[in-house]
C-alpha positions in Angstrom: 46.5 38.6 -0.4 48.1 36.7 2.6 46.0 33.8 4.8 44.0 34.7 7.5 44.8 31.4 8.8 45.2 30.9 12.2 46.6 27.0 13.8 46.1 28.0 17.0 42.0 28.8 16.0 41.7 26.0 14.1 38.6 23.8 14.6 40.3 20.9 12.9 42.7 20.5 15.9 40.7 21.3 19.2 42.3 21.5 22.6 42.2 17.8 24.3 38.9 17.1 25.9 37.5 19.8 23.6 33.9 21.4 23.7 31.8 18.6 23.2 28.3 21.0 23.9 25.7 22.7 21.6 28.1 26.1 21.9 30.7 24.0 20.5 29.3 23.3 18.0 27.8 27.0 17.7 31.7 28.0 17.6 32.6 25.8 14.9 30.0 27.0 13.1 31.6 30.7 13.5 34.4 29.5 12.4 33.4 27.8 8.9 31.6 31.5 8.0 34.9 33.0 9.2 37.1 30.8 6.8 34.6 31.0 4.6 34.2 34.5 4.5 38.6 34.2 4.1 38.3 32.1 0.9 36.0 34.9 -0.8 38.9 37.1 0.3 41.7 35.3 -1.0 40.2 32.5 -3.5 43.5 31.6 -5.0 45.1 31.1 -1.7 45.3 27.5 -1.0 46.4 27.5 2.6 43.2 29.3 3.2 41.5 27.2 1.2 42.4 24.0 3.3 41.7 25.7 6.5 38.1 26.5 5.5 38.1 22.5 4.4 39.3 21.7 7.9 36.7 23.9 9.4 34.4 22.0 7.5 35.2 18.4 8.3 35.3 19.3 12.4 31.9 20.8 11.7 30.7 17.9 9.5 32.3 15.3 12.3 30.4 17.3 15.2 26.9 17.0 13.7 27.4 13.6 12.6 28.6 12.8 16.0 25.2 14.6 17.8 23.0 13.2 15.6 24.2 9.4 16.6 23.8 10.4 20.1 20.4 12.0 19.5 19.5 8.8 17.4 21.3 6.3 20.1 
């Protein structure tokens, strides 16, 4: 099964200046279940794989970076 993979879509590498709001983070939440949802597709596919662990980490930074502004 080929990658569903998409560089331009992925949350890892976000436009400059990118979306810095509770719908950004909303997206990139999206996103994980879609490459998520990729991975059950095509477990042995590694380039899927790392995109779903790139979604992951953006997420992961995003709500680390909200809660120390929440906690600041």
């Amino acid at each position: 099964m080929t990658s569903t993979h998409h560089p331009a879509q992925d949350p890892a590498s976000p436009a400059p200046g990118g979306p810095r709001t509770e719908e950004g983070t909303d997206a990139l939440k999206e996103q994980l279940v879609q490459h998520l949802m990729a991975v059950i597709g095509a477990p042995d596919d590694p380039a899927t794989a790392h995109a779903a662990d790139r979604a992951l980490t953006a997420l992961d930074a995003r709500l680390r970076a909200e809660h120390a502004r929440a906690a600041a």
